[in-house]
C-alpha positions as CSV (number, residue, x, y, z in Angstrom):
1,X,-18.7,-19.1,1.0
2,X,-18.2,-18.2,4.9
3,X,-21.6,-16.5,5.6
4,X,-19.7,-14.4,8.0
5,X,-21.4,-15.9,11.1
6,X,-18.8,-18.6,11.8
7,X,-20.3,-21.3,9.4
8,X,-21.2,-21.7,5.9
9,X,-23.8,-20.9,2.9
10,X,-25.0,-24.1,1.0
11,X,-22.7,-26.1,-0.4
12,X,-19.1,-27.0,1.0
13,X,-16.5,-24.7,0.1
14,X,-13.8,-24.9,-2.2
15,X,-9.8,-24.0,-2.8
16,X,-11.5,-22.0,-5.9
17,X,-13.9,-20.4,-4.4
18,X,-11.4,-19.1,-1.5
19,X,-9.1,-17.9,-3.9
20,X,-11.8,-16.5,-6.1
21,X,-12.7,-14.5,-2.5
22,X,-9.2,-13.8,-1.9
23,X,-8.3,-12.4,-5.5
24,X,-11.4,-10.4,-5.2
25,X,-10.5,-8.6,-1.8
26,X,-6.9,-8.0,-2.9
27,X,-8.0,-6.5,-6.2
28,X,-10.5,-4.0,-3.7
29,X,-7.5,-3.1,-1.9
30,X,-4.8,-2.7,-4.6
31,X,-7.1,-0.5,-6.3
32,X,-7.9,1.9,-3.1
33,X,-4.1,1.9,-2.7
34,X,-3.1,4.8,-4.1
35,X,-1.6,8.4,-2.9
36,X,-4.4,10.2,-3.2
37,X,-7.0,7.9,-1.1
38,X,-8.8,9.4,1.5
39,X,-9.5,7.8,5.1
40,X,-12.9,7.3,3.8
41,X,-11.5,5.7,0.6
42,X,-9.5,3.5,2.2
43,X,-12.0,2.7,5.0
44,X,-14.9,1.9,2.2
45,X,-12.3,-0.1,0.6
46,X,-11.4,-2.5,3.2
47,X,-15.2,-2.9,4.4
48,X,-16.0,-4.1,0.8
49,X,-12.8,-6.2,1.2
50,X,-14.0,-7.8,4.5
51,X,-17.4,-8.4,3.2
52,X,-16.2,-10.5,0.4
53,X,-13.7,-12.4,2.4
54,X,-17.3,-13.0,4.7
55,X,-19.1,-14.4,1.8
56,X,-21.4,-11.2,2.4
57,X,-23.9,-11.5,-0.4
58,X,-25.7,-8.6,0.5
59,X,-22.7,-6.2,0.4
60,X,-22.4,-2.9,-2.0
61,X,-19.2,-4.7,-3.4
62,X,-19.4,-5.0,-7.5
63,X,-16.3,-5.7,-9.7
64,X,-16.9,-1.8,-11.3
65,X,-15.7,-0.3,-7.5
66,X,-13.5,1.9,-7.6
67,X,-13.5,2.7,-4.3
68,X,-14.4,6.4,-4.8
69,X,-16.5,8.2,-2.3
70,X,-19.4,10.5,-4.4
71,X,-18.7,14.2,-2.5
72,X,-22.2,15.4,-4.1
């Protein structure tokens, strides 16, 4: 996966793993994409987005986000 630095983690990358990447940042956004979304919403949403399509393994991004910002 694209380590987000211009190059690559271990391993060459493959078609699967791009779409795998791609599927994942699009689901992010669908989800976010709703009415009711904030700025906030939307901006968390397309930092999680960006982070997977940057191979960013140290991201917040987990398939249970919902995008939702806690207002405690």
């Amino acid at each position: 996966m694209a380590n987000g630095n211009g190059g690559f983690t271990t391993g060459p990358i493959t078609k699967a793993d791009l779409q795998d990447a791609i599927d994942e940042a699009v689901s992010i956004l669908t989800q976010a994409y709703v009415p009711e979304a904030s700025r906030e919403d939307l901006a968390s949403a397309v930092g999680d987005a960006l982070s997977v399509l940057q191979g960013d393994e140290d991201g917040d991004v987990d398939d249970a986000d919902d995008g939702n910002v806690d207002d405690d």
